[in-house]
N, CA and C atoms of all chains as a GROMACS GRO file, in nm:
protein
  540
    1UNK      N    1  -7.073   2.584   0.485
    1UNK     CA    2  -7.036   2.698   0.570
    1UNK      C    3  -6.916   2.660   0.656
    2UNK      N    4  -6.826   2.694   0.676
    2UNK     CA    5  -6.691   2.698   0.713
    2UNK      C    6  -6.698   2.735   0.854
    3UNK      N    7  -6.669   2.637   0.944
    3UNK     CA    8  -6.652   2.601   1.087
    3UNK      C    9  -6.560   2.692   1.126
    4UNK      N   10  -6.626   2.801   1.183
    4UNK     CA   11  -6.531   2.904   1.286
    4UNK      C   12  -6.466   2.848   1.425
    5UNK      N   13  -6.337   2.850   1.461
    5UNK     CA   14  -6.358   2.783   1.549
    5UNK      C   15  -6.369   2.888   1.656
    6UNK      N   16  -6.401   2.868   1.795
    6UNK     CA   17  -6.465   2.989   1.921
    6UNK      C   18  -6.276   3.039   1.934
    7UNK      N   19  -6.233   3.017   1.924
    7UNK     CA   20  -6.120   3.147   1.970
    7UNK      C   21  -6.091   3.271   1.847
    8UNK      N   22  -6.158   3.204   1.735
    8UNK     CA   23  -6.148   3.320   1.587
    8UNK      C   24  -6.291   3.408   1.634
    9UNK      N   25  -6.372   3.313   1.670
    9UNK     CA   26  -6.537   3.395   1.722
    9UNK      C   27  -6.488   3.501   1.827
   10UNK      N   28  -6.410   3.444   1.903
   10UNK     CA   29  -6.408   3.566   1.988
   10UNK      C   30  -6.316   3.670   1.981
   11UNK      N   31  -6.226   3.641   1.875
   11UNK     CA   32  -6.150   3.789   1.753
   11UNK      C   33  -6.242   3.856   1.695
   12UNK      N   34  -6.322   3.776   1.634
   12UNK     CA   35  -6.451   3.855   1.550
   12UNK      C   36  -6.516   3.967   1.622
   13UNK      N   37  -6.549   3.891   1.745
   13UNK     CA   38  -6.667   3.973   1.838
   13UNK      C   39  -6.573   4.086   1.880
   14UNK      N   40  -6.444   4.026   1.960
   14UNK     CA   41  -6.385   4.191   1.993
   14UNK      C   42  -6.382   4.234   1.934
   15UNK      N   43  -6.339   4.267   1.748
   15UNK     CA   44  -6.290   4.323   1.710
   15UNK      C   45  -6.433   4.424   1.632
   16UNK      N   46  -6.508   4.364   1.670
   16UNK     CA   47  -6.667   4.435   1.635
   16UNK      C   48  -6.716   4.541   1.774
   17UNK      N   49  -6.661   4.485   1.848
   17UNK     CA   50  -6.695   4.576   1.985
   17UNK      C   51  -6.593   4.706   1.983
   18UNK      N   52  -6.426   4.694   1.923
   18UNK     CA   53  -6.366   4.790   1.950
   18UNK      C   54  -6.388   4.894   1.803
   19UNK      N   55  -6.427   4.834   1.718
   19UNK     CA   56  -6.465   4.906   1.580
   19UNK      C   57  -6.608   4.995   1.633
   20UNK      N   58  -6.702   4.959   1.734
   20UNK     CA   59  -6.801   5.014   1.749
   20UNK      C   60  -6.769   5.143   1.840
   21UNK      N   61  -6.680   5.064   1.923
   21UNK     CA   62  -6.640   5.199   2.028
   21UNK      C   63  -6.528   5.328   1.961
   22UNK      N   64  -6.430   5.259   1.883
   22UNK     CA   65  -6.358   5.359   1.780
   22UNK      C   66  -6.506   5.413   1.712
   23UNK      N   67  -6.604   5.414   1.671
   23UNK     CA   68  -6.739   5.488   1.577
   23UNK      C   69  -6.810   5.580   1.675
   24UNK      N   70  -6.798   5.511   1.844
   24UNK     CA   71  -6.890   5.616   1.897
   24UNK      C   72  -6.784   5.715   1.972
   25UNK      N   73  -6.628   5.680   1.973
   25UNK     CA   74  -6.585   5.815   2.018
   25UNK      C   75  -6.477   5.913   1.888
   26UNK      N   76  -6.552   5.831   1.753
   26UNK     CA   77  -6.484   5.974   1.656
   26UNK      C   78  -6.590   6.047   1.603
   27UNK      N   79  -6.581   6.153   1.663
   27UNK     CA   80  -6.672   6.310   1.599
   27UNK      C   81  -6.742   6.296   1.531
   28UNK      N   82  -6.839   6.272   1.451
   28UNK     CA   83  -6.892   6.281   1.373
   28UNK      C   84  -6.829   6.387   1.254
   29UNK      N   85  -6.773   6.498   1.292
   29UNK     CA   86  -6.727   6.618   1.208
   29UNK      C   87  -6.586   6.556   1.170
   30UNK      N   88  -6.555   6.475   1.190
   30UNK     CA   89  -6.377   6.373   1.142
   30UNK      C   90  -6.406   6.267   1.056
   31UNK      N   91  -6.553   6.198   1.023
   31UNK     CA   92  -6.609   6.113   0.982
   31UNK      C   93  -6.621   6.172   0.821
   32UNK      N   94  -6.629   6.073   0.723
   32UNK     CA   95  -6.613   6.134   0.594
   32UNK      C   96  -6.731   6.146   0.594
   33UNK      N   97  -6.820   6.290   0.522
   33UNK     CA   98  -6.979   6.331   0.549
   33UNK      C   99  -7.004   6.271   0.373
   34UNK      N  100  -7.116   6.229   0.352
   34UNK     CA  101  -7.143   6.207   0.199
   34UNK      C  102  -7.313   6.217   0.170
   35UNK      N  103  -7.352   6.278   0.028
   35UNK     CA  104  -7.465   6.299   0.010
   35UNK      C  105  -7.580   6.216  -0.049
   36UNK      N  106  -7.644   6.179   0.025
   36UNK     CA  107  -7.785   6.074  -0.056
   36UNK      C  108  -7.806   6.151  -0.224
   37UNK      N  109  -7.808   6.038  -0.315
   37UNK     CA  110  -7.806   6.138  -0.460
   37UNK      C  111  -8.016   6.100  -0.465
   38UNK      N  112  -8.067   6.074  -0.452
   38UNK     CA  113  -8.169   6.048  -0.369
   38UNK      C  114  -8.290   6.175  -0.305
   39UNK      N  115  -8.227   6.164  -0.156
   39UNK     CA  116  -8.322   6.217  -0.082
   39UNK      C  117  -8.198   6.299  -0.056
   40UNK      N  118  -8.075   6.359  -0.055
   40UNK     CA  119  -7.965   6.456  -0.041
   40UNK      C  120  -7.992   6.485   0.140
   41UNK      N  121  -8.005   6.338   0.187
   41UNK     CA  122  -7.977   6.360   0.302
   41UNK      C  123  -7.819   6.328   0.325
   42UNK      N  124  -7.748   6.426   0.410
   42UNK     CA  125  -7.591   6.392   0.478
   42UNK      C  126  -7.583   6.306   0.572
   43UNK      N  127  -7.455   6.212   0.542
   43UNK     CA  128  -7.462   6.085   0.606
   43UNK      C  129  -7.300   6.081   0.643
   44UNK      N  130  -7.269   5.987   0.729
   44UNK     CA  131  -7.133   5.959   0.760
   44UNK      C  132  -7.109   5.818   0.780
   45UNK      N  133  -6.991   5.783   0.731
   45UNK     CA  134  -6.944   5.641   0.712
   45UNK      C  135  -6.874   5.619   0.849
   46UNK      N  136  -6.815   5.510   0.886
   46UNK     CA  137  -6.740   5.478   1.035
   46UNK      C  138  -6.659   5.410   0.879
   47UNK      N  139  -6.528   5.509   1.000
   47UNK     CA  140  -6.378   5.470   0.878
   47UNK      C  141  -6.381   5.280   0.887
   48UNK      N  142  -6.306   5.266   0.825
   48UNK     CA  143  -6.310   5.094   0.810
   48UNK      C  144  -6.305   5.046   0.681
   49UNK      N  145  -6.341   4.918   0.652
   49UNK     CA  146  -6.281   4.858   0.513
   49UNK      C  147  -6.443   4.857   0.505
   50UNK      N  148  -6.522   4.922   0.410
   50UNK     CA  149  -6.700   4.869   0.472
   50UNK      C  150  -6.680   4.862   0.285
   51UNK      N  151  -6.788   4.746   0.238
   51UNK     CA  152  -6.807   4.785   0.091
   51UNK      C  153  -6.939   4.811   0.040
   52UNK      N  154  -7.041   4.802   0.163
   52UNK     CA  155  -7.153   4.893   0.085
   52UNK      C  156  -7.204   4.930   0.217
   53UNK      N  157  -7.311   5.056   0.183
   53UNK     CA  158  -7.385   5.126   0.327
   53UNK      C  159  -7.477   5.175   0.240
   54UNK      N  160  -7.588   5.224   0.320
   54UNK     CA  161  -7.758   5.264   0.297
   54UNK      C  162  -7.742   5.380   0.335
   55UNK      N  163  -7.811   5.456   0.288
   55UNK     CA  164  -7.881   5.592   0.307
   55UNK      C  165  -7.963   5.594   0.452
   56UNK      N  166  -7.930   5.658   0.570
   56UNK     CA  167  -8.052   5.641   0.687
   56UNK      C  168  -8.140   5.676   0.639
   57UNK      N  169  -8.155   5.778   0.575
   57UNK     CA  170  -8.315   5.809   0.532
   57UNK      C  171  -8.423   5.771   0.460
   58UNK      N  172  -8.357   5.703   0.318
   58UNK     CA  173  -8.411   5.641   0.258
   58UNK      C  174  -8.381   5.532   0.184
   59UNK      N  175  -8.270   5.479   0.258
   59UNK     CA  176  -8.244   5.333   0.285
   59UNK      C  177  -8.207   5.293   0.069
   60UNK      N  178  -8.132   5.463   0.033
   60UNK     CA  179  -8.048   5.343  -0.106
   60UNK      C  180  -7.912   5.310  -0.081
   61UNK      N  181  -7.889   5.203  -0.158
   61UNK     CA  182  -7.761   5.172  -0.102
   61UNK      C  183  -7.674   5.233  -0.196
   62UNK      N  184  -7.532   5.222  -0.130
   62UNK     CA  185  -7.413   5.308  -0.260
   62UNK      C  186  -7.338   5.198  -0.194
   63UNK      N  187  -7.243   5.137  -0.277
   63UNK     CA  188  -7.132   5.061  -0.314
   63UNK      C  189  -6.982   5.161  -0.278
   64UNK      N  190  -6.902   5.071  -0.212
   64UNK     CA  191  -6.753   5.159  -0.175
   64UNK      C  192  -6.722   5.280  -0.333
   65UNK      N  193  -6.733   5.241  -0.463
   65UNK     CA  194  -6.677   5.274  -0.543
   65UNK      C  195  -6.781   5.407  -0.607
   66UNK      N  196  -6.890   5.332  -0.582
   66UNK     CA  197  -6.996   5.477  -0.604
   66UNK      C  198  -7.001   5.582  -0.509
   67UNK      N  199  -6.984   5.559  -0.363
   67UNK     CA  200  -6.906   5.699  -0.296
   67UNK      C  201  -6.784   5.753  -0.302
   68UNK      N  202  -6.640   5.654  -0.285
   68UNK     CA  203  -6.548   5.748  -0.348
   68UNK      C  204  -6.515   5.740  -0.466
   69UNK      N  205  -6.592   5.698  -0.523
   69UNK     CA  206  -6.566   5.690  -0.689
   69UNK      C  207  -6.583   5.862  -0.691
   70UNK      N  208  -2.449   1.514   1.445
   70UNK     CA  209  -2.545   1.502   1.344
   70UNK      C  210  -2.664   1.523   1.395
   71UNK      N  211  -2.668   1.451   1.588
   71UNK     CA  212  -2.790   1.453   1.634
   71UNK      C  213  -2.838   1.581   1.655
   72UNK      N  214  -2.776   1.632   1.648
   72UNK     CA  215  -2.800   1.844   1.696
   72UNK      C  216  -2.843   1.883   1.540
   73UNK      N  217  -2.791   1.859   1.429
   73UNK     CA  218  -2.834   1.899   1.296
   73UNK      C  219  -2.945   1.832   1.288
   74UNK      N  220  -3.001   1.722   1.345
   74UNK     CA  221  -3.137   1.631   1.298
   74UNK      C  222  -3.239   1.728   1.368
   75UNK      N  223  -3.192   1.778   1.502
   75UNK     CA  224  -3.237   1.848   1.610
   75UNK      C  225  -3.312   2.007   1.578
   76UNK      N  226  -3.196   2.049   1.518
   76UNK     CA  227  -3.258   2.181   1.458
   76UNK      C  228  -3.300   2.137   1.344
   77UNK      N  229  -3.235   2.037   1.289
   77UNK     CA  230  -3.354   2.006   1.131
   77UNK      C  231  -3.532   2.024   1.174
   78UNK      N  232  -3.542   1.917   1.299
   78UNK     CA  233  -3.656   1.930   1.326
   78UNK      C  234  -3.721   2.003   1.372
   79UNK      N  235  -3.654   2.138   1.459
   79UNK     CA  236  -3.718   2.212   1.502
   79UNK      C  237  -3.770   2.339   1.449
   80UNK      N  238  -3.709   2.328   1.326
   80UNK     CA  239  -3.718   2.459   1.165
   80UNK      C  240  -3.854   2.416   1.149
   81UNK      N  241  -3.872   2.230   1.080
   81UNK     CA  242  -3.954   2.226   1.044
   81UNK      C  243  -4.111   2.234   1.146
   82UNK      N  244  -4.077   2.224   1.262
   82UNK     CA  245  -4.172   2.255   1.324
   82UNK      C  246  -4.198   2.386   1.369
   83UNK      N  247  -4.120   2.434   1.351
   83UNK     CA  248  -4.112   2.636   1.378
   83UNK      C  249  -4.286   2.664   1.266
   84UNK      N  250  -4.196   2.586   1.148
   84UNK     CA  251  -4.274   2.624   0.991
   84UNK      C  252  -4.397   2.588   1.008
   85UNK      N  253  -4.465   2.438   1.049
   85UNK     CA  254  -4.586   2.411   1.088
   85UNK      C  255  -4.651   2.488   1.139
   86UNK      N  256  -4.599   2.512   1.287
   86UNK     CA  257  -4.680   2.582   1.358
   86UNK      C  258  -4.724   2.741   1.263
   87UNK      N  259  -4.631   2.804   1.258
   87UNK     CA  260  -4.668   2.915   1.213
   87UNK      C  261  -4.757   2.908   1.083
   88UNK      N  262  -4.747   2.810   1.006
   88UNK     CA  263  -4.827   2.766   0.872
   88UNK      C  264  -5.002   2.788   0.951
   89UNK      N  265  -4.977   2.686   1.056
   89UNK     CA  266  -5.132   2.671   1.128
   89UNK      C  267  -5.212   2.817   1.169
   90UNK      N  268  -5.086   2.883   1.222
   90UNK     CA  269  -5.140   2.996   1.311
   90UNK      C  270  -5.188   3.087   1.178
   91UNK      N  271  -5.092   3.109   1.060
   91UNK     CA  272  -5.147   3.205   0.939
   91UNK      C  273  -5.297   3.143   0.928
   92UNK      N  274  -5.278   3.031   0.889
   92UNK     CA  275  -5.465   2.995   0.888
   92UNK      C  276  -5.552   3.014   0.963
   93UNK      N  277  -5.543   3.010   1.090
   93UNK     CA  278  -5.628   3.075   1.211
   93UNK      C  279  -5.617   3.201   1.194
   94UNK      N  280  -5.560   3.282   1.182
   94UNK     CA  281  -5.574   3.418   1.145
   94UNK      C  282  -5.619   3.530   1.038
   95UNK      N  283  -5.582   3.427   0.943
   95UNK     CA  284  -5.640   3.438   0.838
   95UNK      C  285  -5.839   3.447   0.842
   96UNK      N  286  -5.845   3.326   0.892
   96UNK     CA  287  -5.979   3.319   0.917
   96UNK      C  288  -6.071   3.488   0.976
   97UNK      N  289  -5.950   3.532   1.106
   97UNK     CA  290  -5.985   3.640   1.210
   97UNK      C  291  -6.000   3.761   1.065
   98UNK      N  292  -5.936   3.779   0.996
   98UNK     CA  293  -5.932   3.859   0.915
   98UNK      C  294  -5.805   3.926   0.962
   99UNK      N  295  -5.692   4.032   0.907
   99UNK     CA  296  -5.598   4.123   0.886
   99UNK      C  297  -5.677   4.283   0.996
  100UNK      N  298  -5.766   4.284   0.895
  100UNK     CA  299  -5.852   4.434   0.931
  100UNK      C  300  -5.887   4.401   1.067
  101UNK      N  301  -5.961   4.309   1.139
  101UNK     CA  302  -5.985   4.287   1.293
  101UNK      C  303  -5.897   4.263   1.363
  102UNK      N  304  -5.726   4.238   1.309
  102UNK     CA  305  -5.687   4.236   1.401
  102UNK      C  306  -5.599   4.322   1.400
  103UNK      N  307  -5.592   4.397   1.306
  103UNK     CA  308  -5.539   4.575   1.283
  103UNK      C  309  -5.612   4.636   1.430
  104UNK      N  310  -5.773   4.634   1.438
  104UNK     CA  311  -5.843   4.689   1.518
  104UNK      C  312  -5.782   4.650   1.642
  105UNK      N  313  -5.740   4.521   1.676
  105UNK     CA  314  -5.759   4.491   1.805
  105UNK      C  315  -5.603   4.516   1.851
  106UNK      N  316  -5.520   4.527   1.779
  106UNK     CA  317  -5.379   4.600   1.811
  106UNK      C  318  -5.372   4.710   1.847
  107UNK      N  319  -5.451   4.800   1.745
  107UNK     CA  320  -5.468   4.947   1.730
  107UNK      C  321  -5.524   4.972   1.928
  108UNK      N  322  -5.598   4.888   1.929
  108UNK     CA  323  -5.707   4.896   2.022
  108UNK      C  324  -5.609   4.877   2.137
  109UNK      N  325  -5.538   4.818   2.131
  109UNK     CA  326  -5.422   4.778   2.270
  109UNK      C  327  -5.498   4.668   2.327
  110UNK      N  328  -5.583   4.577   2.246
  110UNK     CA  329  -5.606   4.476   2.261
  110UNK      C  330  -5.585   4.323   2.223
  111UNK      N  331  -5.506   4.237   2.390
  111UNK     CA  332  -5.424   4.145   2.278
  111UNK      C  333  -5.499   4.004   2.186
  112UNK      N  334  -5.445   3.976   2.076
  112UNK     CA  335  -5.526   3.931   2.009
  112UNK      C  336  -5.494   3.746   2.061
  113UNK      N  337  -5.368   3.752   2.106
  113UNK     CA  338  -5.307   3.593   2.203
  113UNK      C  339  -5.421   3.594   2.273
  114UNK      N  340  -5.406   3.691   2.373
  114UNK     CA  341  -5.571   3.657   2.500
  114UNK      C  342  -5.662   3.624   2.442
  115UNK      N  343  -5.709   3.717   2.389
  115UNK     CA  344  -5.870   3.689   2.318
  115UNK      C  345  -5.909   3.567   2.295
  116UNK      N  346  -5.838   3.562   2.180
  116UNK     CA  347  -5.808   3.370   2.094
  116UNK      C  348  -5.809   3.280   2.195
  117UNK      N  349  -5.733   3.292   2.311
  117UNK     CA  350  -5.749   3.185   2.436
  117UNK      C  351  -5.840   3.185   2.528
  118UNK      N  352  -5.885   3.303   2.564
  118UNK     CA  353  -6.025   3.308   2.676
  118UNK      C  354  -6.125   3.260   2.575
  119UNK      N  355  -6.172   3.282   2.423
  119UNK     CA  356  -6.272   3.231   2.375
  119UNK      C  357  -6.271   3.079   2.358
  120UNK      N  358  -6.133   3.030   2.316
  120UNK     CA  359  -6.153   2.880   2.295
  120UNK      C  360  -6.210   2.807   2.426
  121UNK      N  361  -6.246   2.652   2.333
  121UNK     CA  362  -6.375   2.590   2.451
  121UNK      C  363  -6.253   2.511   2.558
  122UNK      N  364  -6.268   2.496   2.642
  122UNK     CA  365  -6.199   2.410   2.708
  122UNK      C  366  -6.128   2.258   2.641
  123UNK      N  367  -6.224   2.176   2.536
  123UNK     CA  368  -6.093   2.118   2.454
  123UNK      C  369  -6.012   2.198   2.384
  124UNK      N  370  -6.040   2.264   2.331
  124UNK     CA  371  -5.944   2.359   2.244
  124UNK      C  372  -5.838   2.399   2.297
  125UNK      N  373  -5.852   2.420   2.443
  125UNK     CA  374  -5.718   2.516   2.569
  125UNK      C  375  -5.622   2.375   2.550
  126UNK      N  376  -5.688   2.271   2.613
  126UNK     CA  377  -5.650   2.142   2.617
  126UNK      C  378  -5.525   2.100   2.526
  127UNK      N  379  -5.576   2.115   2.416
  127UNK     CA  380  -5.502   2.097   2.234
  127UNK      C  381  -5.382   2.167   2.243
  128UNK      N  382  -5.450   2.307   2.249
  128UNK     CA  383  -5.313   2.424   2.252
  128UNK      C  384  -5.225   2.349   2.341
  129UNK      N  385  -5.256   2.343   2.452
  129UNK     CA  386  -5.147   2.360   2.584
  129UNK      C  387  -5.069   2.235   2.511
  130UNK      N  388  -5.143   2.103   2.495
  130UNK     CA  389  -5.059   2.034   2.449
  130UNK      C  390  -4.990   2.040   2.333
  131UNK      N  391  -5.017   2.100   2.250
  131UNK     CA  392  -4.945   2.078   2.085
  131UNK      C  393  -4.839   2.215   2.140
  132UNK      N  394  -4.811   2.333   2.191
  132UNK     CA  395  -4.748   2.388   2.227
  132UNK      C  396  -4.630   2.356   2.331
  133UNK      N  397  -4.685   2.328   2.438
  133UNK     CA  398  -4.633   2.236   2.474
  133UNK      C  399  -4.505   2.140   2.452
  134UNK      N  400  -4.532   2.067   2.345
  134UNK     CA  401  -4.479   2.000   2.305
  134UNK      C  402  -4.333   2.038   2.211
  135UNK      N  403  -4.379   2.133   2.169
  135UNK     CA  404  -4.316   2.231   2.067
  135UNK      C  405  -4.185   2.299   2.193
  136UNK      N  406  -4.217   2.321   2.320
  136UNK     CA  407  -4.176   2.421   2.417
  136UNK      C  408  -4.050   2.354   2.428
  137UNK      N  409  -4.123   2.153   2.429
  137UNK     CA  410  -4.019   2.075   2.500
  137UNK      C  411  -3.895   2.061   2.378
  138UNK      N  412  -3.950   2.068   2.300
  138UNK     CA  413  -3.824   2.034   2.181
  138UNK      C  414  -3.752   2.178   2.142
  139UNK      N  415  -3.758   2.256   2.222
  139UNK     CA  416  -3.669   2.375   2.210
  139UNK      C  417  -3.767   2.483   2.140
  140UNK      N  418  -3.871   2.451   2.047
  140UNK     CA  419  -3.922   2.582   2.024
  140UNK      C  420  -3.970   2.706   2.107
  141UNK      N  421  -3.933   2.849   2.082
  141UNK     CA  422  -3.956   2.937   2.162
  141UNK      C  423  -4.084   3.031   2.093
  142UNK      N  424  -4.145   3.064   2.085
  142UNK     CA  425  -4.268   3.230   2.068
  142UNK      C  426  -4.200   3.294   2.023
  143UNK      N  427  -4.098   3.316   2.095
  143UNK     CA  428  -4.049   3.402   1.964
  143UNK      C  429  -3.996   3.325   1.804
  144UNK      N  430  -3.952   3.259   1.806
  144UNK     CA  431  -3.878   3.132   1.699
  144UNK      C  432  -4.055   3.136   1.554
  145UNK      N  433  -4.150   3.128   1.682
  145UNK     CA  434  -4.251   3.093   1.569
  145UNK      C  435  -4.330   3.213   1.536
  146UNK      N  436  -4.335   3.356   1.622
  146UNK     CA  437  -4.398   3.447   1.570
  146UNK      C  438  -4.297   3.499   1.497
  147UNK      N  439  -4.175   3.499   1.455
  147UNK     CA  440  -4.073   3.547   1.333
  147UNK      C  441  -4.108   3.456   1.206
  148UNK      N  442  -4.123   3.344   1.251
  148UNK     CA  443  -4.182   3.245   1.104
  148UNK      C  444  -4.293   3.281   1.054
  149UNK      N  445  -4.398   3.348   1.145
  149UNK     CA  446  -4.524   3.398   1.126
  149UNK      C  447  -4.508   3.529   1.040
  150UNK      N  448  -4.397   3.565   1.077
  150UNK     CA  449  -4.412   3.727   1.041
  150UNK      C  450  -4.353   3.709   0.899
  151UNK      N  451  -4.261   3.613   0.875
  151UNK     CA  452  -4.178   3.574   0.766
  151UNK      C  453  -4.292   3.541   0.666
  152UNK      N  454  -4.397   3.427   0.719
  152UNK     CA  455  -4.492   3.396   0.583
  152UNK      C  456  -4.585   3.508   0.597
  153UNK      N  457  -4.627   3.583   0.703
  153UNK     CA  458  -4.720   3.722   0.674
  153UNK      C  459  -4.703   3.824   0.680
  154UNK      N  460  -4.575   3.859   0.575
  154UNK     CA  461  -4.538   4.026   0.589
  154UNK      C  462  -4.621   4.127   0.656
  155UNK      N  463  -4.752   4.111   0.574
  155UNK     CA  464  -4.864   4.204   0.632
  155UNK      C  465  -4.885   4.199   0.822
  156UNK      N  466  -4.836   4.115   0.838
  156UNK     CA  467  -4.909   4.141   1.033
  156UNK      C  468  -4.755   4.205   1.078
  157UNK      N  469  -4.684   4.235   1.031
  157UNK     CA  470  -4.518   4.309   1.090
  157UNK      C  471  -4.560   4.426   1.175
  158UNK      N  472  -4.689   4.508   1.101
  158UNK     CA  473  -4.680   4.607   1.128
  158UNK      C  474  -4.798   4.630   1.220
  159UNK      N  475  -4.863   4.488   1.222
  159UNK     CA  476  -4.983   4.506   1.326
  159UNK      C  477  -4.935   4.455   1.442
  160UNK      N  478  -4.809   4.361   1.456
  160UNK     CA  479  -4.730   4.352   1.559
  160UNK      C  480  -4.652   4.392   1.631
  161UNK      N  481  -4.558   4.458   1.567
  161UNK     CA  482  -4.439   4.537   1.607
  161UNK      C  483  -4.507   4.688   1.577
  162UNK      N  484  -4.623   4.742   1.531
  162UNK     CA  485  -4.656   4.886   1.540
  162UNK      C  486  -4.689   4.964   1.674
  163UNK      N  487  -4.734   4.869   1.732
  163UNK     CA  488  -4.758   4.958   1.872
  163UNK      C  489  -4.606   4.890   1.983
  164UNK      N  490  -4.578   4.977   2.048
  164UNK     CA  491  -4.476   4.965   2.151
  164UNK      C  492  -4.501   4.836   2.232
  165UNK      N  493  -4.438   4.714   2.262
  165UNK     CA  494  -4.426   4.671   2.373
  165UNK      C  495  -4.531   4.527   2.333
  166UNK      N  496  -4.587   4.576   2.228
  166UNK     CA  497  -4.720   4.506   2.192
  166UNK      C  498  -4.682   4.351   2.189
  167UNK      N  499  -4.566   4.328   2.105
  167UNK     CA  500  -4.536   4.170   2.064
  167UNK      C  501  -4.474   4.099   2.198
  168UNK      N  502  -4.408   4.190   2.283
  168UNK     CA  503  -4.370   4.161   2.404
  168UNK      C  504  -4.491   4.083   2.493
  169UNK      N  505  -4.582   4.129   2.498
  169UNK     CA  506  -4.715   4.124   2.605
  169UNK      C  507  -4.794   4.002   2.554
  170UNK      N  508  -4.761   4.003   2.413
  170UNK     CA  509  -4.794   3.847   2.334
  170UNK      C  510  -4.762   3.753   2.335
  171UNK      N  511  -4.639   3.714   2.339
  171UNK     CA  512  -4.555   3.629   2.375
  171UNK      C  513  -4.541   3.616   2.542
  172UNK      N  514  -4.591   3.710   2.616
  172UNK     CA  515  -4.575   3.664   2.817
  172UNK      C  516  -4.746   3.609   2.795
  173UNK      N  517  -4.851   3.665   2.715
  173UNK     CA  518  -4.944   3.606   2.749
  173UNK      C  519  -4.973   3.430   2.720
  174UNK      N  520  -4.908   3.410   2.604
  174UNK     CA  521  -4.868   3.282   2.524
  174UNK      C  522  -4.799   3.207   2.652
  175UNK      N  523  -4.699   3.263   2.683
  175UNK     CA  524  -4.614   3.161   2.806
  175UNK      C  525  -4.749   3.162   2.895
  176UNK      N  526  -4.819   3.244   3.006
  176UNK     CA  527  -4.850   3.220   3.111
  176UNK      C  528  -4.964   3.157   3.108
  177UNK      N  529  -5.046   3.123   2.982
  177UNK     CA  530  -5.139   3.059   2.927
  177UNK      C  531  -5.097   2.891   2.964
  178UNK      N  532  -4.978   2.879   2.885
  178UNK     CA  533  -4.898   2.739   2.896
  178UNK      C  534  -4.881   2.697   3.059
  179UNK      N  535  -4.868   2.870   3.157
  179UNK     CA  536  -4.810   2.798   3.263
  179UNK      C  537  -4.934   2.759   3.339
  180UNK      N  538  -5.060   2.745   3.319
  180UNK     CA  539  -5.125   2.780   3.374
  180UNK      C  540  -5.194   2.626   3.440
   0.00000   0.00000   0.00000
């Protein structure tokens, strides 16, 4: 495992704190909405480079390429 | 000749340093520090309030050192930008931004 050193740790961490705060002040209605193929519950991604996310509801996962695929 | 040995050496140390810093950054990732630009947050500070107290130590001196032989912040974030096309635009995209990087870099040193 590859020795982070604490001044990259603490790039990491801000940059997780300002990605969280960019998620809680964009709209939800600006957020790309997408459908559980599943349980067809509507869900929204937080823009970003993400390559996989879960369903809140019933927790399947979809891969970057299987949603905007 | 001694002035050509002079800047001989100070190219090649321009190149080091910035070689080092792509690797430390590299590490941070591109995308986090897209965020933390975007964010108007500087990514010089950060990197320095987190390191441990040897680490400040290191910097001040290996910079430092670099200061005394003529290298400037600016000299090595152009070498930086030269081997990482990609951060041009996470640097120079927001106004004023690379400015505030380079005074935080000095007052770090002066400190």
């Amino acid at each position: 495992r590859e020795n982070i050193p604490d001044g990259i740790q603490a790039i990491l961490k801000a940059a997780g704190e300002a990605k969280k705060d960019i998620g809680a002040k964009t709209p939800a209605a600006t957020q790309p909405q997408y459908e559980c193929s599943e349980c067809h519950a509507q869900f929204s991604v937080l823009p970003g480079e993400w390559q996989k996310v879960a369903c809140p509801s019933c927790k399947k996962e979809y891969t970057r390429e299987e949603l905007l695929g | 000749m001694s002035s050509f040995m002079a800047r001989s050496a100070r190219h090649f140390l321009v190149i080091k340093a910035a070689r080092l810093f792509r690797k430390e950054l590299n590490k941070a990732g591109l995308d986090n520090l897209k965020t933390l630009a975007e964010g108007g947050i500087s990514i010089v500070g950060t990197y320095l309030e987190g390191c441990s107290p040897s680490e400040k130590t290191q910097i001040k001196r290996d910079l430092g050192g670099l200061l005394q032989m003529g290298v400037t912040s600016d000299m090595i974030f152009e070498e930086l930008i030269r081997q990482m096309p990609e951060l041009a635009p996470i640097i120079e995209g927001k106004k004023g931004y690379k400015k505030t990087e380079v005074e935080k870099l000095l007052s770090f040193l002066k400190e």
